[in-house]
C-alpha positions in Angstrom: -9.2 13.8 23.0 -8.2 10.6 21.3 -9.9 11.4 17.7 -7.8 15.5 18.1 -4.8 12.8 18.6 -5.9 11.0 15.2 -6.2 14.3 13.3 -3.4 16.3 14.4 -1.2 12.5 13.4 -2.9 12.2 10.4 -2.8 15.7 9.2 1.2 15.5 10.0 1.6 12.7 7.6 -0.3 14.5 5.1 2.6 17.3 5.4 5.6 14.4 5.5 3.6 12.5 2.3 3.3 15.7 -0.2 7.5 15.9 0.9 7.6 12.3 0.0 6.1 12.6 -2.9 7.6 15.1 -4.5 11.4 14.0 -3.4 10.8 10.6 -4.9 9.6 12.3 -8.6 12.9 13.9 -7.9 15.0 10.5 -6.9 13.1 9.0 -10.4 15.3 11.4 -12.6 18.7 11.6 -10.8 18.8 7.6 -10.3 17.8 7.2 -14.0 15.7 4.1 -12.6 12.3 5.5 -13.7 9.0 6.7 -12.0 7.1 3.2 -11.8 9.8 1.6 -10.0 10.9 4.5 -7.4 6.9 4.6 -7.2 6.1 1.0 -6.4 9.3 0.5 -4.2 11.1 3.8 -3.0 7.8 5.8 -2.4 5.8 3.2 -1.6 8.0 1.8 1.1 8.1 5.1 2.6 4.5 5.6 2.4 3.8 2.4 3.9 6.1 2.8 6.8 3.1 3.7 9.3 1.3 0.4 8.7 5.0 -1.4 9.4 5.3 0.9 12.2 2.0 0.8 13.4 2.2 -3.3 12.9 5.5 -4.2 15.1 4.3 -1.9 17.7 0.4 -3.8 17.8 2.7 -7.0 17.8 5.4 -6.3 20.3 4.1 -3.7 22.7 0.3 -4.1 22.4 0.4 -7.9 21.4 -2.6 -7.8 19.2 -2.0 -9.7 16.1 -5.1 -8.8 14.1 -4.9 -5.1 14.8 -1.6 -5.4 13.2 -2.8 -7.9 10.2 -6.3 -5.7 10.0 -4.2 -2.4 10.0 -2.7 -3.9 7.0 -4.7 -5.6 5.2 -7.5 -3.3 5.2 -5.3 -0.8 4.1 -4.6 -2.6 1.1 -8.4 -2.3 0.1 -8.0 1.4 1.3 -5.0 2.0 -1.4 -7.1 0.4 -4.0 -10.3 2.4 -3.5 -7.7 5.6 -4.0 -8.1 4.5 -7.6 -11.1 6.0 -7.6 -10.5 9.1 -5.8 -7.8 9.6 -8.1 -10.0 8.6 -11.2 -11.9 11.6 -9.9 -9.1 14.0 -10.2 -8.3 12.7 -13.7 -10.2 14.8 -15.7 -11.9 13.4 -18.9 -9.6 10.5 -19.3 -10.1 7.5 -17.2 -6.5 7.2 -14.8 -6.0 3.7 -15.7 -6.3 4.8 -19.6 -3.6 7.3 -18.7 -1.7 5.1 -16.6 1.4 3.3 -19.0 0.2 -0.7 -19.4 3.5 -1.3 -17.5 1.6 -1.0 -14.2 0.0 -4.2 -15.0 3.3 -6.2 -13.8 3.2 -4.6 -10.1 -0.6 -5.0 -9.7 0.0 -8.7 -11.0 2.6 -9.6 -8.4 0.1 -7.7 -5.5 -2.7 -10.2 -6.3 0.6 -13.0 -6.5 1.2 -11.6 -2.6 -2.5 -11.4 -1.4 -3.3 -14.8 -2.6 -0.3 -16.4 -1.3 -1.9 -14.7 2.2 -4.8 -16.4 1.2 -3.4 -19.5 1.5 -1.0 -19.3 3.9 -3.6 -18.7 6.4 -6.1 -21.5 4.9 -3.2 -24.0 5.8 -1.6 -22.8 8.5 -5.3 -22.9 10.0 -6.6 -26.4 9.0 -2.9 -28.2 8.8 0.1 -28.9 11.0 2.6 -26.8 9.5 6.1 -26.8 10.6 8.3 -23.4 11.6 11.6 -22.3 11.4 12.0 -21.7 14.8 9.1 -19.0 16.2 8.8 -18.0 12.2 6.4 -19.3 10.0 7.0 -21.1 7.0 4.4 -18.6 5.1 6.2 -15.8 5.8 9.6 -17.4 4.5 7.9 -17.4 1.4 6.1 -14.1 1.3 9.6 -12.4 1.5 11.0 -14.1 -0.7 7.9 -13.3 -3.6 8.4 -10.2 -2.2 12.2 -9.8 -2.8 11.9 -11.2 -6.3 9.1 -8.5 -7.2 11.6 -5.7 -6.2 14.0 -7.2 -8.7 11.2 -7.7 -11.2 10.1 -4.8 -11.4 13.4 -3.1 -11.5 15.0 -4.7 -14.5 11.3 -4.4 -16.1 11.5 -0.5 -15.5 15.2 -0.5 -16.5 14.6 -1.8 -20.1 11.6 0.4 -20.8 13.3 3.5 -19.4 16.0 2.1 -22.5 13.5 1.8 -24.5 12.4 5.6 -24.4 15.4 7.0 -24.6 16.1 5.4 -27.5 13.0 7.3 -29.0 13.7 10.3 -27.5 15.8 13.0 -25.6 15.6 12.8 -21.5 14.4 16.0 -20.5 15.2 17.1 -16.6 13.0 19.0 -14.2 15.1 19.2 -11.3 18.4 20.0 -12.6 18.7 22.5 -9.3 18.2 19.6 -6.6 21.5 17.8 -6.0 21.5 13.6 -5.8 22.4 13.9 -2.0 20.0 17.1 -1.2 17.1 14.4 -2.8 18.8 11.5 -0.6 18.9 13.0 2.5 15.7 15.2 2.6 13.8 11.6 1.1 15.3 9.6 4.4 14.4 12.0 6.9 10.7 12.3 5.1 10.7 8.8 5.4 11.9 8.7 9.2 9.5 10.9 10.4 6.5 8.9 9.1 8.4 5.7 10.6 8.0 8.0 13.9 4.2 9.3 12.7 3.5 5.7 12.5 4.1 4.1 16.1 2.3 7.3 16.9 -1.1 6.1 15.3 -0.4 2.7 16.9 -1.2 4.3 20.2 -3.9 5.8 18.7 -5.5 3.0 17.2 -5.5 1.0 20.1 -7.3 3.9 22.3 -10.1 4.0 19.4 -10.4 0.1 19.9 -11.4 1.2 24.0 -13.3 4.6 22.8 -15.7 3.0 20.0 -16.2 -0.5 21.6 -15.6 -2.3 18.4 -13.3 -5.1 17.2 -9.8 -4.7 16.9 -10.0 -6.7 13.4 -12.5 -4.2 12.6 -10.6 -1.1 13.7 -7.8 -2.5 12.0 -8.8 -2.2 8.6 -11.2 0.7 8.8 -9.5 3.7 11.0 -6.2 3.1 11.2 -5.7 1.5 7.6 -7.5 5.2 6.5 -4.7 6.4 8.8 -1.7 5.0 7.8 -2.5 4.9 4.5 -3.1 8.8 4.2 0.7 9.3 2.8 -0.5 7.5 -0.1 -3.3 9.3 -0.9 -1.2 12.2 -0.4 1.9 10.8 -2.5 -0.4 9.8 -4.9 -2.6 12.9 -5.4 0.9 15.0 -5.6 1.9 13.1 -8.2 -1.4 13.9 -10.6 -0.9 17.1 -10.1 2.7 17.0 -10.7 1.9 14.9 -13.9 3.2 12.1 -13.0 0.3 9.2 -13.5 2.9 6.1 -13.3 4.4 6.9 -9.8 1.0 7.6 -8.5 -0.4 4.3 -10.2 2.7 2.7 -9.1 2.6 3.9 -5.8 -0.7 2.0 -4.9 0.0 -1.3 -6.1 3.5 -0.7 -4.4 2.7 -0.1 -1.1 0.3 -3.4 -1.4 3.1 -5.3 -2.2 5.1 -3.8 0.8 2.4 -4.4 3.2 1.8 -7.7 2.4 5.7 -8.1 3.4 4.7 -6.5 6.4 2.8 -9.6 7.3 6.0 -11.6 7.4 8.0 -8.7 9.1 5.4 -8.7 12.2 5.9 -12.6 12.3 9.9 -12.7 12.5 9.1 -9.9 15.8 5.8 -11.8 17.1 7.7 -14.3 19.6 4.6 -15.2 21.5 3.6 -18.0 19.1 2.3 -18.6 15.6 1.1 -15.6 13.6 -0.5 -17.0 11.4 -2.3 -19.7 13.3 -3.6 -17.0 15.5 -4.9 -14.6 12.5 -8.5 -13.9 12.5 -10.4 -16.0 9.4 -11.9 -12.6 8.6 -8.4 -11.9 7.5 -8.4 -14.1 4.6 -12.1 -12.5 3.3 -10.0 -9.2 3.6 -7.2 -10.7 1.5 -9.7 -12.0 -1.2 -11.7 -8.4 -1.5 -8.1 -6.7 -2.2 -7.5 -9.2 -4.8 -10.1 -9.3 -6.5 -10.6 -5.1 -6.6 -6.7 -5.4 -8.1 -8.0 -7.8 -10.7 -10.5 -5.3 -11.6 -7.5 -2.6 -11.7 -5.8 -5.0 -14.1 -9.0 -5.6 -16.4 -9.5 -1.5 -16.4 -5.5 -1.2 -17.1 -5.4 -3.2 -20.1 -9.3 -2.7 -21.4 -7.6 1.2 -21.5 -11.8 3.1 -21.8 -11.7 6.0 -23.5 -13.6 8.4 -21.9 -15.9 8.2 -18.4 -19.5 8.0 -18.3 -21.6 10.8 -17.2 -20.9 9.9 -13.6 -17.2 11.6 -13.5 -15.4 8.6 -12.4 -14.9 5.6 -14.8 -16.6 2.1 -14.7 -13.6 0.2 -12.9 -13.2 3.4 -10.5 -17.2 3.0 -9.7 -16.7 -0.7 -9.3 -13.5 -0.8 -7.4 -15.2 1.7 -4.6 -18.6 -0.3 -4.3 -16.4 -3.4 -3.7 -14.2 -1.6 -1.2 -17.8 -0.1 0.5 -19.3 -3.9 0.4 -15.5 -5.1 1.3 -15.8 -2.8 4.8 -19.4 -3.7 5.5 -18.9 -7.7 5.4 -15.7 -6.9 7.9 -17.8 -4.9 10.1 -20.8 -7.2 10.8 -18.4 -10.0 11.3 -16.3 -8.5 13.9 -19.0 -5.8 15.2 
């Protein structure tokens, strides 16, 4: 009963992400503010709303904190082996040869995020580290990395949308769809996965019982795949709509939200320390996603110009052997 649970929830979010998606290419044109940016912060905020869901409720109703760090972690190595599933849909071209070299800046400040995690727990773990209050001093400084990548990233995709339209005429596609129509119908997409979320929450913790296996584990194998089906949805809309940059963006976006998530579920965790009571396999999570977004970087900028024989370019290859390897270490330390 509980796995009809997980598919009926996950094939809901699948509906809510392809909405998502397709409001937020919408919201890119009307706000003038560019697809890489609506896709690394708009979209991917909403898309990542079931691992922020699915986090405070493992925190505050469940109080397990590494089903709620797992969950998000491990779906930051899910999002990044969706590079590969996407370089499968790409065609001839490698997707990170198609993807703009502006992408680089928002996979830079993920890796920024996920080694700051890296180190947060290291010290918080072997060190006496004050608090502010019940809130971690770590997490302090993850939102605030996190609130200067927002602006980043904005004024970055402000000047190069300048840029363009200096070279050439904007053209719009969705002259039809009114600013507020795309607000509104955007928000209540993004509400209902907010609900979809604390759904899978329940979910994953009845798996945990069902399967017999560790909550760390769980947490970044099932429900990460879970919650992080709206991106792969988003994301695969987005090809097919064209649009390369907000499904790029849209990856290394939602790792950049979820790695804010970590700080979120510490402000709401009031039953001690977070990050003192993180699992270490939590930090060889961290380490896998950053160094699979290193490889994103090296395949961004190295721009191959055609895929081996294989269908899926070298860095797609690499980046889902690494996420394979990434869930096999996870599972025999926690199974």
């Amino acid at each position: 009963m509980v796995w009809l649970q997980f598919i009926i929830c996950a094939g809901l979010v699948v509906l809510v992400g392809i909405t998502l998606s397709r409001y937020a290419d919408v919201l890119a044109e009307k706000t003038g503010l560019g697809r890489s940016w609506v896709g690394a912060v708009l979209l991917a905020g909403a898309t990542s709303l079931p691992e922020l869901a699915t986090g405070i409720s493992a925190v505050i109703v469940v109080g397990d904190v590494n089903l709620a760090a797992g969950g998000v972690l491990g779906s930051c190595l899910f999002n990044l082996a969706l590079i590969a599933m996407l370089d499968l849909s790409s065609g001839t071209t490698p997707l990170l040869k198609r993807a703009h070299i502006s992408q680089v800046l928002a996979a830079g400040l993920g890796c920024i995020l996920l080694t700051s995690v890296m180190a947060s727990l290291y010290v918080t773990q072997t060190l006496t580290v004050p608090t502010l209050g019940w809130i971690g001093i770590p997490s302090v400084i993850i939102l605030g990395i996190y609130i200067l990548s927002v602006r980043m990233l904005s004024f970055y995709e402000k000047r190069r949308v300048l840029e363009v339209l200096e070279q050439q005429a904007e053209v719009y596609q969705y002259a039809s769809i009114s600013m507020t129509r795309a607000v509104v119908v955007f928000g209540l997409a993004a509400a209902a996965m907010c609900g979809l979320g604390l759904w899978l929450a329940a979910i994953g913790e009845e798996i945990t019982v069902v399967t017999g296996l560790g909550a760390s584990f769980v947490g970044a194998i099932f429900l990460a795949m879970a919650t992080s089906l709206p991106e792969m949805v988003a994301s695969l809309a987005a090809m097919r709509m064209g649009a390369v940059d907000l499904a790029v963006s849209n990856i290394f976006g939602s790792n950049i939200f979820n790695i804010a998530a970590l700080a979120i579920y510490d402000i709401v965790y009031l039953k001690g320390n977070l990050w003192a009571e993180m699992a270490p396999i939590h930090g060889f999570t961290a380490v896998a996603s950053a160094l699979m977004t290193a490889l994103a970087i090296v395949g961004l900028v190295y721009q191959a110009t055609k895929k081996p024989r294989w269908f899926v370019s070298w860095a797609g290859l690499m980046l889902l052997l690494l996420y394979i390897g990434s869930v096999y270490v996870v599972y025999i330390s926690t199974g």
